[in-house]
N, CA, C and O atoms as CSV, one atom per row, in Angstrom:
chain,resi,resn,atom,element,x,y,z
A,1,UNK,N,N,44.100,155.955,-101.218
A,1,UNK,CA,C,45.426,156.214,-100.663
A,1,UNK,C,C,46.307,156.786,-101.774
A,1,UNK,O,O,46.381,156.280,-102.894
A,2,UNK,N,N,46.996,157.925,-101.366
A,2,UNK,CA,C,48.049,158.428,-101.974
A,2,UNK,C,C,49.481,157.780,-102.155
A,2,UNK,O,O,49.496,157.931,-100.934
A,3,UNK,N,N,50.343,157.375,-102.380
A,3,UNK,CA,C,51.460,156.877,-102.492
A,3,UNK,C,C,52.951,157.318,-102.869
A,3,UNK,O,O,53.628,156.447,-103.415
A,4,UNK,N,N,53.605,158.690,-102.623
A,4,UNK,CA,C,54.165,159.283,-103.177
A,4,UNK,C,C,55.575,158.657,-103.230
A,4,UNK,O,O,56.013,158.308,-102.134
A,5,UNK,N,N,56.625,158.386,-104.652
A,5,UNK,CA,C,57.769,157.865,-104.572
A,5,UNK,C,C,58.995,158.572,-104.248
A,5,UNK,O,O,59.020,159.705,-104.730
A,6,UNK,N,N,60.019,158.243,-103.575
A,6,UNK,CA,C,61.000,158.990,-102.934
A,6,UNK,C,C,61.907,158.478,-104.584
A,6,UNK,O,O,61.537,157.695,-105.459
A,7,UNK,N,N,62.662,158.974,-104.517
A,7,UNK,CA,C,63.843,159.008,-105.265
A,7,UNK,C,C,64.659,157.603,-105.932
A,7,UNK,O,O,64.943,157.117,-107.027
A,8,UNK,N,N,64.827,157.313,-104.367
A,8,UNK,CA,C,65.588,156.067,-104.275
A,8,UNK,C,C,64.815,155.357,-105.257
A,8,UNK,O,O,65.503,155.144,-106.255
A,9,UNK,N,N,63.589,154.887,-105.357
A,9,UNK,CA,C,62.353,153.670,-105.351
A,9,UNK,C,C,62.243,154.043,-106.939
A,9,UNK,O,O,62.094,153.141,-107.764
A,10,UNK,N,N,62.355,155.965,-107.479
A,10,UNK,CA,C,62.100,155.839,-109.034
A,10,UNK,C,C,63.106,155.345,-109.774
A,10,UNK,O,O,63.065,155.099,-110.980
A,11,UNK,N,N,64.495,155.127,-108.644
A,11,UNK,CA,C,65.869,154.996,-109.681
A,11,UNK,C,C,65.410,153.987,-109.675
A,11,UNK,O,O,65.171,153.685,-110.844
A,12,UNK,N,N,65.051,153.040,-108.858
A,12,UNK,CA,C,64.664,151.463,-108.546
A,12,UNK,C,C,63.964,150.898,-109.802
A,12,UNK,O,O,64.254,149.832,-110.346
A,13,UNK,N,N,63.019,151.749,-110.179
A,13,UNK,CA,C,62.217,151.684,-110.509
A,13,UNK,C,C,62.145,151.932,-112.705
A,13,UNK,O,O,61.466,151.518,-113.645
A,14,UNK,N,N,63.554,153.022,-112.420
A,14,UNK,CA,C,64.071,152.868,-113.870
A,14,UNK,C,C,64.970,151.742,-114.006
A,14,UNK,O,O,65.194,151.382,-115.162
A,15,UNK,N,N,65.602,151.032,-112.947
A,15,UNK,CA,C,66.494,150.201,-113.418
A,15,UNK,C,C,65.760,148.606,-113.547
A,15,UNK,O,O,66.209,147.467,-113.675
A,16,UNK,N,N,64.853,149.003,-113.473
A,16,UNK,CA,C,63.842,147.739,-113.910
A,16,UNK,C,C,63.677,146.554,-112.676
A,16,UNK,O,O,63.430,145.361,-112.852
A,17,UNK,N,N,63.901,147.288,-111.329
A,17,UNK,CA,C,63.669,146.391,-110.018
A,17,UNK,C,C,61.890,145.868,-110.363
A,17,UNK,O,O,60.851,146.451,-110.673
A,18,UNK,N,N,62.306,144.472,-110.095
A,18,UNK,CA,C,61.113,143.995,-110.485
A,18,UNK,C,C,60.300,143.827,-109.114
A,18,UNK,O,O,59.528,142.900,-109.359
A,19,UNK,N,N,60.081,144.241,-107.817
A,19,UNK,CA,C,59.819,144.020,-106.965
A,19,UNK,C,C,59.024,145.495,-106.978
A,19,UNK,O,O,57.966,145.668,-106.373
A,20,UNK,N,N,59.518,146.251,-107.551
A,20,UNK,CA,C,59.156,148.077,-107.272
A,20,UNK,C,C,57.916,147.523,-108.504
A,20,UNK,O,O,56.765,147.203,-108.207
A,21,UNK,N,N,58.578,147.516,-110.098
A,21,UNK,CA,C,57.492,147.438,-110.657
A,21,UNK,C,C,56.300,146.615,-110.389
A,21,UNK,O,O,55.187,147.041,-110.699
A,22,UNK,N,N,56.440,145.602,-109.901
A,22,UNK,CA,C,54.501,144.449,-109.506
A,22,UNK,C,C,54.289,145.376,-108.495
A,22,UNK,O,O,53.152,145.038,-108.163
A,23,UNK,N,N,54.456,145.919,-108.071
A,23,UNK,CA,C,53.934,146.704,-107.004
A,23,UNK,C,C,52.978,147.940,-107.406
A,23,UNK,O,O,51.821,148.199,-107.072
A,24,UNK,N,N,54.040,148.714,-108.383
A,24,UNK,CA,C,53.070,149.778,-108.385
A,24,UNK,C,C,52.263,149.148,-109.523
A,24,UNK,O,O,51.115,149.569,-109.667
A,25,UNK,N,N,52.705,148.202,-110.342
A,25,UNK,CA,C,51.215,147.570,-111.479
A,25,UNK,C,C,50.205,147.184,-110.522
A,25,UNK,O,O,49.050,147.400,-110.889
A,26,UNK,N,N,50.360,146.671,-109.400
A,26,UNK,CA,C,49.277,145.886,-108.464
A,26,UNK,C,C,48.500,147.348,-107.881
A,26,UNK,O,O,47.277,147.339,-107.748
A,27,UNK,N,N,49.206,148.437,-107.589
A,27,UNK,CA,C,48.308,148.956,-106.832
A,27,UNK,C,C,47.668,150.317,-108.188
A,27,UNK,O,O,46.509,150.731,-108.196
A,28,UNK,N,N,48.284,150.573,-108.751
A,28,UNK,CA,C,48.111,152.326,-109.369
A,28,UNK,C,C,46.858,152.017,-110.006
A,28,UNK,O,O,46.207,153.050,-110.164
A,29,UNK,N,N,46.267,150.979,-110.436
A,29,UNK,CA,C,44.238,151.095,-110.851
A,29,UNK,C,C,43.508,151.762,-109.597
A,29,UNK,O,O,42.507,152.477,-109.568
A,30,UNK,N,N,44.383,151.268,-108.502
A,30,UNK,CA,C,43.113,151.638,-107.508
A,30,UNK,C,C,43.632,152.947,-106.587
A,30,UNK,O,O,42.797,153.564,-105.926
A,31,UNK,N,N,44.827,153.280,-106.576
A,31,UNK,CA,C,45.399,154.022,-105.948
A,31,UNK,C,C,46.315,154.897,-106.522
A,31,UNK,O,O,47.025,154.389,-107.389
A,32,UNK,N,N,46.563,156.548,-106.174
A,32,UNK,CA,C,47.095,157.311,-107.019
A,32,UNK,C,C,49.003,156.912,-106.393
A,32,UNK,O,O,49.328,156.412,-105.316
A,33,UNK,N,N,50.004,157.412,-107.659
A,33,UNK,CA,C,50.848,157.376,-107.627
A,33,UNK,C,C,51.947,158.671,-107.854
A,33,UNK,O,O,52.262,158.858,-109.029
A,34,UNK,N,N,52.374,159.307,-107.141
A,34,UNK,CA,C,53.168,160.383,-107.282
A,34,UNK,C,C,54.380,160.907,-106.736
A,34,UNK,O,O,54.905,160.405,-105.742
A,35,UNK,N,N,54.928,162.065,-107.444
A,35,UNK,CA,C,56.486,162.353,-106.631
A,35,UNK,C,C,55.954,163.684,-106.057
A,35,UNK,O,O,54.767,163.981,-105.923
A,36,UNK,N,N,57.348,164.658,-105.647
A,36,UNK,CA,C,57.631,165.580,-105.243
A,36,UNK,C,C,58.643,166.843,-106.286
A,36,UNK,O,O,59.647,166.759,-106.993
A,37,UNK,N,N,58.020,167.577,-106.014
A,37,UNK,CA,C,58.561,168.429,-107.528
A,37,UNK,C,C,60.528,168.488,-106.985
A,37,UNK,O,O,61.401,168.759,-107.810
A,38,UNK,N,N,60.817,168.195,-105.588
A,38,UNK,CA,C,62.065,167.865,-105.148
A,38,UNK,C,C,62.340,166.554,-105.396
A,38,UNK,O,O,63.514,166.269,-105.163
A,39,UNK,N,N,61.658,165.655,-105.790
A,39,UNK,CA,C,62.310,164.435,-106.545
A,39,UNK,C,C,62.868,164.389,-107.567
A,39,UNK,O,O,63.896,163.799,-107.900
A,40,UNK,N,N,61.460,165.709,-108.678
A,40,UNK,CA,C,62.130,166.049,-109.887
A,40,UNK,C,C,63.400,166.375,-109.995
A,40,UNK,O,O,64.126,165.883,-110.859
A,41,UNK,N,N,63.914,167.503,-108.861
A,41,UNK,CA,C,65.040,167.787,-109.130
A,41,UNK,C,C,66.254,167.518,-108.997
A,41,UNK,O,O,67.293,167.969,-109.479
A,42,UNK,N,N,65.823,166.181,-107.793
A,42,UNK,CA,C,66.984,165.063,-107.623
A,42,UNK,C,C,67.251,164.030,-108.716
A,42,UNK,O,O,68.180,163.227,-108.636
A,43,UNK,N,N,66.462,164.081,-109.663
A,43,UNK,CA,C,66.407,162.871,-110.783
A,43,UNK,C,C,66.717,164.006,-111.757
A,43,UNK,O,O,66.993,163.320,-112.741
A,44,UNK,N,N,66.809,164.811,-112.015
A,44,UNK,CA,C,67.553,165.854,-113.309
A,44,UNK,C,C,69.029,166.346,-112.650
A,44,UNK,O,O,69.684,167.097,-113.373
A,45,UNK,N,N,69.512,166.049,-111.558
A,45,UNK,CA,C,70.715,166.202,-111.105
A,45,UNK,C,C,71.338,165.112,-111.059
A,45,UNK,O,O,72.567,165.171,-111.011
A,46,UNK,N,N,70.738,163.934,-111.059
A,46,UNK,CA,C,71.335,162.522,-111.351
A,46,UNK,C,C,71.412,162.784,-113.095
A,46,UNK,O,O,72.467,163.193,-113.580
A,47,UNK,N,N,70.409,162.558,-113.826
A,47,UNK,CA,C,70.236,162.770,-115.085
A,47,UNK,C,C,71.974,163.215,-115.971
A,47,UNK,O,O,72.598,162.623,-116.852
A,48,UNK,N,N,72.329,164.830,-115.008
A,48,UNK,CA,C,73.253,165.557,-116.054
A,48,UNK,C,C,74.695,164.914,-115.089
A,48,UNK,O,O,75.881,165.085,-115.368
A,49,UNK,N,N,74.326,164.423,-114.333
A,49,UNK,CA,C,75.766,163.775,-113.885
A,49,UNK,C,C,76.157,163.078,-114.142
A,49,UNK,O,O,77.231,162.741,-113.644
A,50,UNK,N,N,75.424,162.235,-115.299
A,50,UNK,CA,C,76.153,160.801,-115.701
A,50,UNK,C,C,76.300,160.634,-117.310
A,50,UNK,O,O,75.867,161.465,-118.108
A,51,UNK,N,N,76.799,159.749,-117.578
A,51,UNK,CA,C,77.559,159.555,-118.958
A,51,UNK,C,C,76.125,159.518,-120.305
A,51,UNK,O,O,75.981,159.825,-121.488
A,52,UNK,N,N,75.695,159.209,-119.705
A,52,UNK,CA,C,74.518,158.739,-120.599
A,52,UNK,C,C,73.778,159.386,-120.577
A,52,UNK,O,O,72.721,158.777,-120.418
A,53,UNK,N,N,73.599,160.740,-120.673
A,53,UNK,CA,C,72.416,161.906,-120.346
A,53,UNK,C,C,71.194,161.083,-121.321
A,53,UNK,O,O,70.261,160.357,-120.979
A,54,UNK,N,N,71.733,161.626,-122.888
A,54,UNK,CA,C,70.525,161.368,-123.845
A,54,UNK,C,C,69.236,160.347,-123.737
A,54,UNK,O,O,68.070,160.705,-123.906
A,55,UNK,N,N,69.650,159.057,-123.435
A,55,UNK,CA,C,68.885,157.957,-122.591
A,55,UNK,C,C,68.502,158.363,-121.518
A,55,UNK,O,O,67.410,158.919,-121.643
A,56,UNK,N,N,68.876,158.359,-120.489
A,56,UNK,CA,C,68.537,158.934,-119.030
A,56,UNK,C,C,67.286,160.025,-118.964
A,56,UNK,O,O,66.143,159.957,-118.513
A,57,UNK,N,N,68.002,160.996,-119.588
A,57,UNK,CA,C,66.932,162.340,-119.882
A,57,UNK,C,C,65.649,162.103,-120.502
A,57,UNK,O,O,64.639,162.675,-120.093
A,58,UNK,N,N,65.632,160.990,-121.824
A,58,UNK,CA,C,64.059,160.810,-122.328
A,58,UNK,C,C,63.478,159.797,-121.200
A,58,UNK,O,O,62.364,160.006,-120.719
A,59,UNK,N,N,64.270,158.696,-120.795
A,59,UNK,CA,C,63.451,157.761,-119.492
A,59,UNK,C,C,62.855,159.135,-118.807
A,59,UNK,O,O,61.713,159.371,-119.201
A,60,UNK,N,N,63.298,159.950,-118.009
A,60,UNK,CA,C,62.792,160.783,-116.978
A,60,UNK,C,C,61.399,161.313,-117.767
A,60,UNK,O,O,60.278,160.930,-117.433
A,61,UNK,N,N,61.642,162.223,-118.828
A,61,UNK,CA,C,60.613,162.640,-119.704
A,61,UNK,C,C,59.911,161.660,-119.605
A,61,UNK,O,O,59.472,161.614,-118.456
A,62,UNK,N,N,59.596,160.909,-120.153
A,62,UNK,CA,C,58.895,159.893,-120.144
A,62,UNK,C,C,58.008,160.068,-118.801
A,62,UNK,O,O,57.038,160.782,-118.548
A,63,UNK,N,N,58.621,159.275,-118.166
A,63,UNK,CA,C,58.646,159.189,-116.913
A,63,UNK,C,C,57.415,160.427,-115.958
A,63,UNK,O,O,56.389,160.199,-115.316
A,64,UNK,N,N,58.003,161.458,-116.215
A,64,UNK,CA,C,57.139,162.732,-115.999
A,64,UNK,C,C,56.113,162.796,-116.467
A,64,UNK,O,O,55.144,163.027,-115.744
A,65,UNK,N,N,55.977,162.629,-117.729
A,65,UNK,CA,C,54.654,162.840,-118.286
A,65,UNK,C,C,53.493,161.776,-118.257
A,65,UNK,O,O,52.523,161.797,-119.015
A,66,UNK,N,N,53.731,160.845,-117.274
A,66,UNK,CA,C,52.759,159.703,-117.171
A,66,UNK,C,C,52.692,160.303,-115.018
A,66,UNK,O,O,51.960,159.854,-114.136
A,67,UNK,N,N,53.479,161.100,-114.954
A,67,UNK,CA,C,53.134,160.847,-113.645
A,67,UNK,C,C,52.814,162.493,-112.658
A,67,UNK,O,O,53.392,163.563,-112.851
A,68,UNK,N,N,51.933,162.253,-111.816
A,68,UNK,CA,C,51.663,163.228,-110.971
A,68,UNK,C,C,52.609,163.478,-110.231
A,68,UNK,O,O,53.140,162.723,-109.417
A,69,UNK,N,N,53.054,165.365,-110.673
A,69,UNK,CA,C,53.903,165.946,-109.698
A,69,UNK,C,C,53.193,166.819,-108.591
A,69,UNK,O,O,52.197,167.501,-108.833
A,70,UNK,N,N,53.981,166.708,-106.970
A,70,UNK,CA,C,53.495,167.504,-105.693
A,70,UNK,C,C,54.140,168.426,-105.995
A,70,UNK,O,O,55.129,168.161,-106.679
A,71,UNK,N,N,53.955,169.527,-105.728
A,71,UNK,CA,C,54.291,171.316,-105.620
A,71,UNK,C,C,54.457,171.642,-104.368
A,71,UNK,O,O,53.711,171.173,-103.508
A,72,UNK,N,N,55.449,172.489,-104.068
A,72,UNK,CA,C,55.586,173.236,-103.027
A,72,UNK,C,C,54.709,174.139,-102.967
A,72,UNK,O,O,54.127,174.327,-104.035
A,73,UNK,N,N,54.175,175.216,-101.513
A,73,UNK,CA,C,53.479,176.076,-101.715
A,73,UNK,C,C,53.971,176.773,-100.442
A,73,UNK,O,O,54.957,176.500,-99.757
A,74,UNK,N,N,53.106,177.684,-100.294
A,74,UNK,CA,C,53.322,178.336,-99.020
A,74,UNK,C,C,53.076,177.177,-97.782
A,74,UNK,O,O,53.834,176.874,-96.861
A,75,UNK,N,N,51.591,176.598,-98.156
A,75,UNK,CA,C,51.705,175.995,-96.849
A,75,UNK,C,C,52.873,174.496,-96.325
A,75,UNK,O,O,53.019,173.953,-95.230
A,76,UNK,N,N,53.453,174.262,-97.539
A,76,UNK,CA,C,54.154,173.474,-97.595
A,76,UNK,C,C,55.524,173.700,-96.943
A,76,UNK,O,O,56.061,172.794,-96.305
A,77,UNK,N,N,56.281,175.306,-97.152
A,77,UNK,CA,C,57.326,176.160,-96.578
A,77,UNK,C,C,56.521,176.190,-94.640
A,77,UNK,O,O,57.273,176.073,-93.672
A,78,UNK,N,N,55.478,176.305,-94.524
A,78,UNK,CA,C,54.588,176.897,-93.164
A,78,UNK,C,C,55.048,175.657,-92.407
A,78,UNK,O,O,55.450,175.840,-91.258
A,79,UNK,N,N,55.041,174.382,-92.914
A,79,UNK,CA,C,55.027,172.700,-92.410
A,79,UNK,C,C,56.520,173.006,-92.460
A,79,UNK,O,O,57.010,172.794,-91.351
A,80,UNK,N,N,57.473,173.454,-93.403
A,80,UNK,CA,C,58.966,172.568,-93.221
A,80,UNK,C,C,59.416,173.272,-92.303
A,80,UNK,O,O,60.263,172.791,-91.550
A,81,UNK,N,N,58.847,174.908,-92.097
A,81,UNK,CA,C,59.732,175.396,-91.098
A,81,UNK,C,C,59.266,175.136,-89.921
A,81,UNK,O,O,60.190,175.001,-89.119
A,82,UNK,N,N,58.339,175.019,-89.506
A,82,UNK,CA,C,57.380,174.405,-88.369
A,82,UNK,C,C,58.409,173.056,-87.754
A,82,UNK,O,O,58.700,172.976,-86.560
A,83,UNK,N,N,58.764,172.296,-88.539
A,83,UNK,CA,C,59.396,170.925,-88.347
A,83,UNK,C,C,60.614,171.173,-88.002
A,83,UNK,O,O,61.238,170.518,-87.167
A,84,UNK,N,N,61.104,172.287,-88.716
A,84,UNK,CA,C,62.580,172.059,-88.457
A,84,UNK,C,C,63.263,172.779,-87.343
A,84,UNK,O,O,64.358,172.504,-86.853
A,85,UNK,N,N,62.485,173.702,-87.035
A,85,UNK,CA,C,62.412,174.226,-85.676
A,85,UNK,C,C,61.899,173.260,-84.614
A,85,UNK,O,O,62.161,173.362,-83.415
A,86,UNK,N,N,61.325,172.539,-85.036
A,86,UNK,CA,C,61.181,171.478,-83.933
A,86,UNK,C,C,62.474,170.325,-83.686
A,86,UNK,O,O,62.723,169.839,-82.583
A,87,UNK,N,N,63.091,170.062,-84.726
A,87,UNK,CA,C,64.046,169.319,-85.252
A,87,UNK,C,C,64.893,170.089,-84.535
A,87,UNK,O,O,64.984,169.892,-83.323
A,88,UNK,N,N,65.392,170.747,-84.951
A,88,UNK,CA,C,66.393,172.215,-84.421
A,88,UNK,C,C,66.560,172.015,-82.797
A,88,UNK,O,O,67.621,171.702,-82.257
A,89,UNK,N,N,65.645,172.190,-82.301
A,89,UNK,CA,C,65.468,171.997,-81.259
A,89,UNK,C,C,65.977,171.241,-80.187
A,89,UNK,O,O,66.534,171.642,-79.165
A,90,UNK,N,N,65.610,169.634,-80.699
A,90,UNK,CA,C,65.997,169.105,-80.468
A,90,UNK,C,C,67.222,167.861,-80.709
A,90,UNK,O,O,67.228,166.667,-80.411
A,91,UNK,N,N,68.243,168.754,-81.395
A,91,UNK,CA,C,69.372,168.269,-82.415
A,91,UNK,C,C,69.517,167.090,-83.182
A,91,UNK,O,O,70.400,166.233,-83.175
A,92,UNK,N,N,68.091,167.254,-84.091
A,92,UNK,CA,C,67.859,166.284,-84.985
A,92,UNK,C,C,67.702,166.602,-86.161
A,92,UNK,O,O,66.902,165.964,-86.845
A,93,UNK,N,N,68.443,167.699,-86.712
A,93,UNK,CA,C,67.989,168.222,-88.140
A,93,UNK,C,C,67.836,167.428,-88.884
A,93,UNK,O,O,67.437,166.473,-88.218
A,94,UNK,N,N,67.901,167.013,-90.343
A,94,UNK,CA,C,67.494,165.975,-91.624
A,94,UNK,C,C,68.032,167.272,-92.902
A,94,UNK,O,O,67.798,168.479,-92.952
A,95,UNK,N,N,68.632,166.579,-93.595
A,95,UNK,CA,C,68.801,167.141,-94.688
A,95,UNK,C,C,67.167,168.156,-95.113
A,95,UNK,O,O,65.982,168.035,-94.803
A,96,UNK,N,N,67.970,169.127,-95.964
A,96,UNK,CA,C,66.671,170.188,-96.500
A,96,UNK,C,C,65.869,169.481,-97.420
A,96,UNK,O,O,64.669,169.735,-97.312
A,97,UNK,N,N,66.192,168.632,-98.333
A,97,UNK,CA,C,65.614,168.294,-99.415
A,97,UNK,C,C,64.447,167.059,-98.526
A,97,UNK,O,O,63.430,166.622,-99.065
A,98,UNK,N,N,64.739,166.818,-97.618
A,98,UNK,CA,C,64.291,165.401,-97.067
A,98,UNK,C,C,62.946,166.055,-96.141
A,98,UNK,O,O,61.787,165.666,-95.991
A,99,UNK,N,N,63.660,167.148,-95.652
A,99,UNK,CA,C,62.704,168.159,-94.714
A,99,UNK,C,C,61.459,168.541,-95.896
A,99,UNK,O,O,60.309,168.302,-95.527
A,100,UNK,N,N,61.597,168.964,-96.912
A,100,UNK,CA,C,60.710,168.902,-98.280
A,100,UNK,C,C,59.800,168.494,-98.441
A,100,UNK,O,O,58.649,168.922,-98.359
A,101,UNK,N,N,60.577,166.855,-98.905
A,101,UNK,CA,C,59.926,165.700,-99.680
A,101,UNK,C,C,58.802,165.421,-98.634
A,101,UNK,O,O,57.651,165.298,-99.054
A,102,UNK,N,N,59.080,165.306,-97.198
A,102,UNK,CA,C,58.415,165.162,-96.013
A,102,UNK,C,C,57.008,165.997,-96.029
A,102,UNK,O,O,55.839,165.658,-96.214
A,103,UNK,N,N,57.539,167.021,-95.798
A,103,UNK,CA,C,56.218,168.230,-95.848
A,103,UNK,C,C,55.043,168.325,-96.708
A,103,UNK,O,O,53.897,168.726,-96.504
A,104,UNK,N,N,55.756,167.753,-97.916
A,104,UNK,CA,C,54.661,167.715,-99.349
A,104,UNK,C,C,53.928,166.913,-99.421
A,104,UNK,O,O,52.842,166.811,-99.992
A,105,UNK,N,N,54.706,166.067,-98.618
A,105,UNK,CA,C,54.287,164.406,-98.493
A,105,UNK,C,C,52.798,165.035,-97.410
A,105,UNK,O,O,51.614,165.218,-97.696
A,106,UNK,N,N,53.440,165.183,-96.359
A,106,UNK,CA,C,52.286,165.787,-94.987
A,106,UNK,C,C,50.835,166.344,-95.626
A,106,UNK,O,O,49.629,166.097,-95.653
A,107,UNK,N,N,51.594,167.044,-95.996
A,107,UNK,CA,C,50.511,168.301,-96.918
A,107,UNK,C,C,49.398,167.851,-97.826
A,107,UNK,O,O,48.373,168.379,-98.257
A,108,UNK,N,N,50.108,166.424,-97.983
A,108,UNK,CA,C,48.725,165.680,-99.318
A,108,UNK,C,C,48.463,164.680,-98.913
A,108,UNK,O,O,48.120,163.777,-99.677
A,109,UNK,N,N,48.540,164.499,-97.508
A,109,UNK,CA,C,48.047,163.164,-97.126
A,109,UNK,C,C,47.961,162.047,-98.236
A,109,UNK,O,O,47.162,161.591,-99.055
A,110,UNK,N,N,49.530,161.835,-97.687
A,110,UNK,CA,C,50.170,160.982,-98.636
A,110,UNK,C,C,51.420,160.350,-98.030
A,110,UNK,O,O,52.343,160.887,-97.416
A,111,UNK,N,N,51.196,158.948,-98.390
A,111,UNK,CA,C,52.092,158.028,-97.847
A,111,UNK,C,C,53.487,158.201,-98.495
A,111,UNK,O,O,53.441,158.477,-99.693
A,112,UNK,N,N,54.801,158.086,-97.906
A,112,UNK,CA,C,56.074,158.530,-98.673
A,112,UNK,C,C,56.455,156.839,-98.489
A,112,UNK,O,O,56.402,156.069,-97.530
A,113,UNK,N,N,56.936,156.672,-100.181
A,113,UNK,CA,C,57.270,154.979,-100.494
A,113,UNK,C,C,59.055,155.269,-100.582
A,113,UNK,O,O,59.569,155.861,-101.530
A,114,UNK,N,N,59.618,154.874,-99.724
A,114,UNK,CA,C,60.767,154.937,-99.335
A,114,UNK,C,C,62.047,153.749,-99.149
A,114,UNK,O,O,61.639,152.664,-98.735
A,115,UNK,N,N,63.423,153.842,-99.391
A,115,UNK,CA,C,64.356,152.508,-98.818
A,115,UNK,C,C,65.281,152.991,-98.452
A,115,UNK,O,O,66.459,152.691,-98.649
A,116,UNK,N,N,64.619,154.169,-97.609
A,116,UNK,CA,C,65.679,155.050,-96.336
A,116,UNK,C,C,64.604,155.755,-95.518
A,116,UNK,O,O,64.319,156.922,-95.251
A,117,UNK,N,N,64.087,154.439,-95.210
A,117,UNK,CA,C,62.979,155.446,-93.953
A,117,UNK,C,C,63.616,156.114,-92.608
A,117,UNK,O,O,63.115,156.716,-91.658
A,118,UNK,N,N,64.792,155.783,-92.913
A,118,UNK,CA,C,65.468,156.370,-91.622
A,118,UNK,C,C,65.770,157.744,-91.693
A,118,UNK,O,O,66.050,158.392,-90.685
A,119,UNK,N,N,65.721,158.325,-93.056
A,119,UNK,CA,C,66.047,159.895,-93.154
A,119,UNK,C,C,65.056,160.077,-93.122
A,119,UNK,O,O,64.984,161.247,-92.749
A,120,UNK,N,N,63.651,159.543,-93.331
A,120,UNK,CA,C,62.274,160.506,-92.555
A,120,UNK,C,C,61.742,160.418,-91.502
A,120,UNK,O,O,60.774,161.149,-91.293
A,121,UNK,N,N,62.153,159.574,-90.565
A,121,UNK,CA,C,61.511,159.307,-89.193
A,121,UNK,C,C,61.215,160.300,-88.377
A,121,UNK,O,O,60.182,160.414,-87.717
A,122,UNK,N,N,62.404,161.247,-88.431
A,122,UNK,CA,C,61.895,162.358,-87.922
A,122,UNK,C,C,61.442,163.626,-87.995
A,122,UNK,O,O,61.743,164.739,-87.563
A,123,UNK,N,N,60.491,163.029,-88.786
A,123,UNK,CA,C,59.062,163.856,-89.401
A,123,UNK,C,C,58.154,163.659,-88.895
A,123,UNK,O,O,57.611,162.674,-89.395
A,124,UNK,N,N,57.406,164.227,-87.802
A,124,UNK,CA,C,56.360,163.574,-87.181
A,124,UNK,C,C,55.680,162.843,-87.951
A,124,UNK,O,O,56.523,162.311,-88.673
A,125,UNK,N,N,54.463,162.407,-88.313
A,125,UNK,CA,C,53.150,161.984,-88.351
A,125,UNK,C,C,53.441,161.443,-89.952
A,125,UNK,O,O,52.462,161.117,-90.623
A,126,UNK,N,N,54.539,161.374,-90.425
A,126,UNK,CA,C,55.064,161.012,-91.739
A,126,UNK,C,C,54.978,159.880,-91.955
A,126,UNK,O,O,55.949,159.240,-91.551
A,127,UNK,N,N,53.848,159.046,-92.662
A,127,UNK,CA,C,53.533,157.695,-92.995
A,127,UNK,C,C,54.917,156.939,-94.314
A,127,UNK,O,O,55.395,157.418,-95.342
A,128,UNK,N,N,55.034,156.245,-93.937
A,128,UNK,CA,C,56.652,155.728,-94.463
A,128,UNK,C,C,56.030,154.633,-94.782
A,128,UNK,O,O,55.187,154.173,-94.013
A,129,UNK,N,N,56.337,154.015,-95.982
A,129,UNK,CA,C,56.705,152.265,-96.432
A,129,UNK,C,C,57.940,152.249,-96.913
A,129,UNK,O,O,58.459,153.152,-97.569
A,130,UNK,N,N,58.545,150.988,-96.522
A,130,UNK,CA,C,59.431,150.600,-97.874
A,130,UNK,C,C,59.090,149.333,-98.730
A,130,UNK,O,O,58.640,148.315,-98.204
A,131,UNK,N,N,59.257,149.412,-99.692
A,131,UNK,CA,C,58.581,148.213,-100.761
A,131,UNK,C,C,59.438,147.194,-100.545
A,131,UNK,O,O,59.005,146.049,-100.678
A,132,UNK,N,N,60.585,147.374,-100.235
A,132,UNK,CA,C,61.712,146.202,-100.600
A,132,UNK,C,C,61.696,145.378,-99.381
A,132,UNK,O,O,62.200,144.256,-99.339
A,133,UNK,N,N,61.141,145.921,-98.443
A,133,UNK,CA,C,60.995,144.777,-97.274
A,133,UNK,C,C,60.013,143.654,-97.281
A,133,UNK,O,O,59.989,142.849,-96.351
C-alpha cells in the first residue's frame, strides 16, 4: 500500500504530533510513504510566509530528501480535467490544488492520508484516511 500525505498531516507531522509520528514509524518498513509535488508547494508557501523561514526551510529540506515526491504528468492533467468536468457539472467544484493532490493520488494508486477528508470526497474512487480519528 501506498500512503500519500496531504499537507495538513506533514505540518502535523513537523510539529511533532505524536499520533501522526507512531503511525508512520509503525507502518513505513512495510509500506511506502509519500507526497504530491502540490504539497511541495503548499509547504514552501507556508515556509516563506512565516517568521522563521531559516528553521522552517531546512525542516522541509530535510524533510524532502528522505521522502518520495508524486509528479504531475499528462495523465495526471487527463484525470483532473476529467473530474472536474464532472464536478462542474454537477456544482461541486473543490479547490484546484485539491482537484491535484486527488488525481496524483488516483494515478498511483495511492491512499490520500488526510484531516479534511471532506475537501476530497468528491473525488470519485479517492481512498481517504484520516490518522487522527
Amino acid at each position: 500500500m501506498k500512503y500519500c500525505l496531504d499537507t495538513n498531516i506533514i505540518v502535523k507531522l513537523f510539529r511533532g504530533d505524536t499520533k501522526i509520528t507512531l503511525r508512520i514509524k509503525e507502518i513505513e518498513e512495510k509500506e511506502e510513504i509519500c507526497i504530491t509535488i502540490i504539497n511541495v508547494y503548499e509547504l514552501y508557501k507556508g515556509v516563506y510566509s512565516t517568521r522563521k523561514k531559516e528553521r522552517h526551510f531546512q525542516n522541509l529540506k530535510d524533510f524532502l530528501k528522505e521522502t518520495k515526491v508524486l509528479n504531475i504528468n499528462e495523465d495526471v492533467c487527463d484525470k483532473a480535467g476529467s473530474i472536474y468536468a464532472t464536478l462542474k457539472k454537477e456544482n461541486q467544484l473543490i479547490e484546484d490544488a485539491d482537484l491535484l493532490i486527488g488525481s496524483i493520488v488516483l494515478n498511483n494508486d495511492a491512499v490520500l492520508v488526510t484531516t479534511n477528508p471532506e475537501h476530497f470526497k468528491r473525488v470519485p474512487t479517492l481512498k481517504i484516511e484520516n490518522w487522527l480519528r
